[in-house]
C-alpha positions in Angstrom: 0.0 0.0 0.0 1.3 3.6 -1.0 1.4 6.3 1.9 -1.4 8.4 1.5 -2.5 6.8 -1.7 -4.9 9.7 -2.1 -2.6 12.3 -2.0 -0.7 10.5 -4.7 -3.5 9.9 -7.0 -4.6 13.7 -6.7 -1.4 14.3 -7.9 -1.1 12.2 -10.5 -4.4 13.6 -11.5 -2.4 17.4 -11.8 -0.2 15.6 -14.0 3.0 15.5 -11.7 5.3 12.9 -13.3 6.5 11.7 -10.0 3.4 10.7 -8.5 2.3 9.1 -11.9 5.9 7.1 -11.5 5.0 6.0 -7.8 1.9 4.3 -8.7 3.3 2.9 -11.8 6.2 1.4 -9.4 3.6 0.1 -6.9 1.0 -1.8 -9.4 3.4 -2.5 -12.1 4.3 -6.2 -10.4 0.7 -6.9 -10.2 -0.3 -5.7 -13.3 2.3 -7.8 -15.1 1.1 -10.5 -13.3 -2.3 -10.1 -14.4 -0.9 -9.8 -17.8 1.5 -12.7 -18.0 -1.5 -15.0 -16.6 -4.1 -14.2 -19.2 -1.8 -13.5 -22.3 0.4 -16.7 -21.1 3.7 -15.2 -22.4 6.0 -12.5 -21.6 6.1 -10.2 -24.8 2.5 -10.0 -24.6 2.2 -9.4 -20.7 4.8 -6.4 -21.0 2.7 -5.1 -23.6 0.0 -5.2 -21.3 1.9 -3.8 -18.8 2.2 -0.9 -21.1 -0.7 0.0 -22.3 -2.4 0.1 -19.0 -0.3 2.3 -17.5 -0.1 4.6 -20.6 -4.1 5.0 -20.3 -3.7 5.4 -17.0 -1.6 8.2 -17.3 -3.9 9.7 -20.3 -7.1 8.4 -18.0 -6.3 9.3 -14.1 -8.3 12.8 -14.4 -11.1 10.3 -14.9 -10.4 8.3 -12.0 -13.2 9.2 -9.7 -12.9 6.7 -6.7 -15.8 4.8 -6.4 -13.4 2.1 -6.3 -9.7 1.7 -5.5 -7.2 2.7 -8.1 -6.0 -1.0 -7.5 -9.8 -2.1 -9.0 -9.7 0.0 -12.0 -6.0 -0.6 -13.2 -7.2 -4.3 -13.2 -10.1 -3.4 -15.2 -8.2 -1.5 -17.4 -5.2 -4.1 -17.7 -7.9 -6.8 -17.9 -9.9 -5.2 -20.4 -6.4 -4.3 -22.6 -5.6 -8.6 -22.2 -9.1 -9.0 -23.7 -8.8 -6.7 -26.9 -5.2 -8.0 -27.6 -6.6 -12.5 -27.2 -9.5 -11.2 -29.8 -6.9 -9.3 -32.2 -4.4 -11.7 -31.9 -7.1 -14.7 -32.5 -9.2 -12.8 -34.4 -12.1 -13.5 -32.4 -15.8 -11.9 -32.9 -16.8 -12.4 -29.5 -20.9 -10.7 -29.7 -22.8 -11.2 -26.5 -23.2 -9.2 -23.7 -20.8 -9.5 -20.7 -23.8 -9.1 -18.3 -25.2 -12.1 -20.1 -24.4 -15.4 -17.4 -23.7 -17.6 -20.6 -23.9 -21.0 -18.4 -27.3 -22.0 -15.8 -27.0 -21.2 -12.9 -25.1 -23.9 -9.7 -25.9 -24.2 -6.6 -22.5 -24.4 -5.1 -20.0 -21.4 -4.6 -17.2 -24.3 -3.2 -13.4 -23.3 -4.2 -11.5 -25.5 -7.0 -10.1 -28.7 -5.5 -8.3 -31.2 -5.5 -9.0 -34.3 -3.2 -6.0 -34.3 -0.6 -5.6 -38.1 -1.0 -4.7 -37.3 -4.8 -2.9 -34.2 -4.3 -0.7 -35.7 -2.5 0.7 -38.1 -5.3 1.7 -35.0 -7.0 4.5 -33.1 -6.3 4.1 -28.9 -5.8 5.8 -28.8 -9.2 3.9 -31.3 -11.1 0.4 -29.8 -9.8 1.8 -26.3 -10.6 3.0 -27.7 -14.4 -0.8 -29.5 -14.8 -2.5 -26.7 -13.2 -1.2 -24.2 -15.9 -1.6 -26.3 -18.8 -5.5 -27.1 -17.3 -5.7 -23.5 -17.0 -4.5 -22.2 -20.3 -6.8 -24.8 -22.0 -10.3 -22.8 -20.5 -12.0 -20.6 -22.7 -11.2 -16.9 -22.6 -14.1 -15.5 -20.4 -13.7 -19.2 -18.2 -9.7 -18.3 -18.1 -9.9 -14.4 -16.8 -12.7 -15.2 -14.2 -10.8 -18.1 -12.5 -7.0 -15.7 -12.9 -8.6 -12.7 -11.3 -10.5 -14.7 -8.3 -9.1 -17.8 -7.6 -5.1 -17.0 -8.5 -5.0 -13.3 -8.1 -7.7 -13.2 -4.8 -9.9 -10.3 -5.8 -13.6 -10.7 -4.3 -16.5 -11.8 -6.3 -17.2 -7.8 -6.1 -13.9 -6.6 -7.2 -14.4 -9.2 -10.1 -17.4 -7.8 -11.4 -16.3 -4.4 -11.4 -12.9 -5.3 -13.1 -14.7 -6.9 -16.0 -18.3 -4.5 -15.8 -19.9 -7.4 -15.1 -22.8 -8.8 -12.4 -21.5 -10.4 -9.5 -24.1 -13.7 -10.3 -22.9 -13.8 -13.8 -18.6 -14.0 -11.8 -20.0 -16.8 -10.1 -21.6 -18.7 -12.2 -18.7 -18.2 -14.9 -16.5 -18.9 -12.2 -18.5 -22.3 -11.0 -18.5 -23.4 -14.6 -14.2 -22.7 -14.5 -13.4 -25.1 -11.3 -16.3 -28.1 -12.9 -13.9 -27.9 -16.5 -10.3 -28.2 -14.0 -11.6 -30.6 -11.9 -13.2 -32.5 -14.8 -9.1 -32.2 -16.5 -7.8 -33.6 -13.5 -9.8 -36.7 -13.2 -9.0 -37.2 -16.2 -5.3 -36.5 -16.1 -5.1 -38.6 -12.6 -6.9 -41.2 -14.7 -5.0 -41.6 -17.4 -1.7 -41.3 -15.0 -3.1 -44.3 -12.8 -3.0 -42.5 -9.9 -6.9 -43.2 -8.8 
């Protein structure tokens, strides 16, 4: 956390290059984080990193605060990750965001792994599965499970990022631990392991 993240923002908001440079030195890990998670390789994940700070610094005077500057430079760097996986894939991607695209589950329960399996794998073979199960979700399946489940924003902080409802997080997110935990049954299956 900044000292007096306020008075830095207000700042930034007069245009003084230092303050810009402080919060750009704060949330750039995080941010390239976010970036190298969705885009799943460096190049692209700096050019995140880029871009979202660049309309941050064209954007701040927008900035109003109705939610921490944390919340909208993920929105923005999220949003940015978006635009460049439909350019680079050339997807056409028409529905609405505040569309839930799956029915709606009961269960809000965290993605898991049985202990009595995780255990037969090491930390780095569960990290190494993990990220190839990960990578093979959809695009809207991929950012939903990145921003709660890996990066720890709320279910509210995730529907702001992505200007979405908070039912539509959860059901997108439901629908993103049922396809891992479906990949690692069958992975443990095909491994022997169960």
């Amino acid at each position: 956390m900044l000292n007096d993240e306020n008075k830095i923002i207000s700042l930034a908001k007069q245009g003084n290059r230092k303050a810009l440079g402080e919060l750009v030195t704060h949330y750039s890990p995080k941010i390239y984080n976010l970036g190298l998670r969705l885009m799943r390789n460096e190049t692209d994940a700096e050019d995140v990193l880029q871009e979202t700070f660049l309309k941050m610094v064209t954007k701040i005077d927008t900035f109003k605060g109705n939610s921490s500057l944390y919340t909208w430079l993920y929105r923005v760097a999220t949003n940015v990750a978006l635009e460049k996986m439909r350019d680079k894939h050339h997807i056409n991607l028409a529905y609405s965001l505040d569309d839930p695209d799956y029915p709606e589950m009961g269960s809000n329960e965290s993605f898991s792994i049985p202990e009595h399996l995780e255990n037969k794998l090491s930390d780095k073979e569960f990290r190494k599965y993990l990220d190839t199960a990960i990578k093979e979700l959809n695009e809207n399946l991929r950012t939903i499970f990145i921003l709660r489940d890996i990066e720890g924003n709320s279910v509210s902080d995730t529907a702001e990022i992505l200007n979405i409802s908070e039912s539509n997080v959860k059901v997108r997110l439901m629908r993103a631990r049922l396809s891992l935990r479906e990949k690692f049954a069958e992975y443990f299956k095909n491994e022997g392991l169960v």
